[in-house]
N, C-alpha and C positions, 0 to 999 in steps of 0.2 A: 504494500500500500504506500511507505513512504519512496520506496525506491521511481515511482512511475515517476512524480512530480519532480524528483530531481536531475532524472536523462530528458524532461522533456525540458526543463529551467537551463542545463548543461546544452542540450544541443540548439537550442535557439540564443544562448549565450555565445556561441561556437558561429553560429550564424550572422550574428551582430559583429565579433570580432571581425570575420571577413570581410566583412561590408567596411565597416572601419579602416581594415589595413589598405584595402582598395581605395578608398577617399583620399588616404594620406600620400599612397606614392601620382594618385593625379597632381593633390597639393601640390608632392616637392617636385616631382617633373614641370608645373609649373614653375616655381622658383629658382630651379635650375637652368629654365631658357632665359627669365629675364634678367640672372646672373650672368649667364653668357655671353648675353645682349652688352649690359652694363661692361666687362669685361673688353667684347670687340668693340663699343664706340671709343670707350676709354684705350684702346688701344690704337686705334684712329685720330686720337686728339697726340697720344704719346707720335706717333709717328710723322705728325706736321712739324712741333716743338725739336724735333730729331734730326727731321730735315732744313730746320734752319740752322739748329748748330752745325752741323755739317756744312751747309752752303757755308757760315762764317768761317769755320776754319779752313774751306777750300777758297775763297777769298785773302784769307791770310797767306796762305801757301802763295798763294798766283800774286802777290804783291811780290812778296819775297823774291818769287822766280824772276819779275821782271827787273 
């Protein structure tokens, strides 16, 4: 008698887990692309800043040379 209500309380609890664990990796698979995101503009802003150092020291070079 007591056992019925505890495999059906366990397996609908077993059922909610799942549903739960599934919600969470939507969650972070979202947070993960707009991590990504965040990552390749920021990496896009690094690569301009990078490209002027460079042009300056390749200006500095080219005075030199001349």
């Amino acid at each position: 008698m007591m056992i019925m209500p505890a495999l059906i309380f366990g397996n609908s609890m077993k059922e909610l887990g799942g549903k739960m664990k599934d919600a969470f990796g939507v969650a972070g698979s979202i947070a993960e692309q707009a991590i990504s995101s965040v990552r390749t503009v920021y990496s896009y802003v690094g690569e301009k800043q990078t490209l002027k150092r460079f042009s300056s020291a390749l200006e500095t070079c080219m005075q030199l040379g001349i």
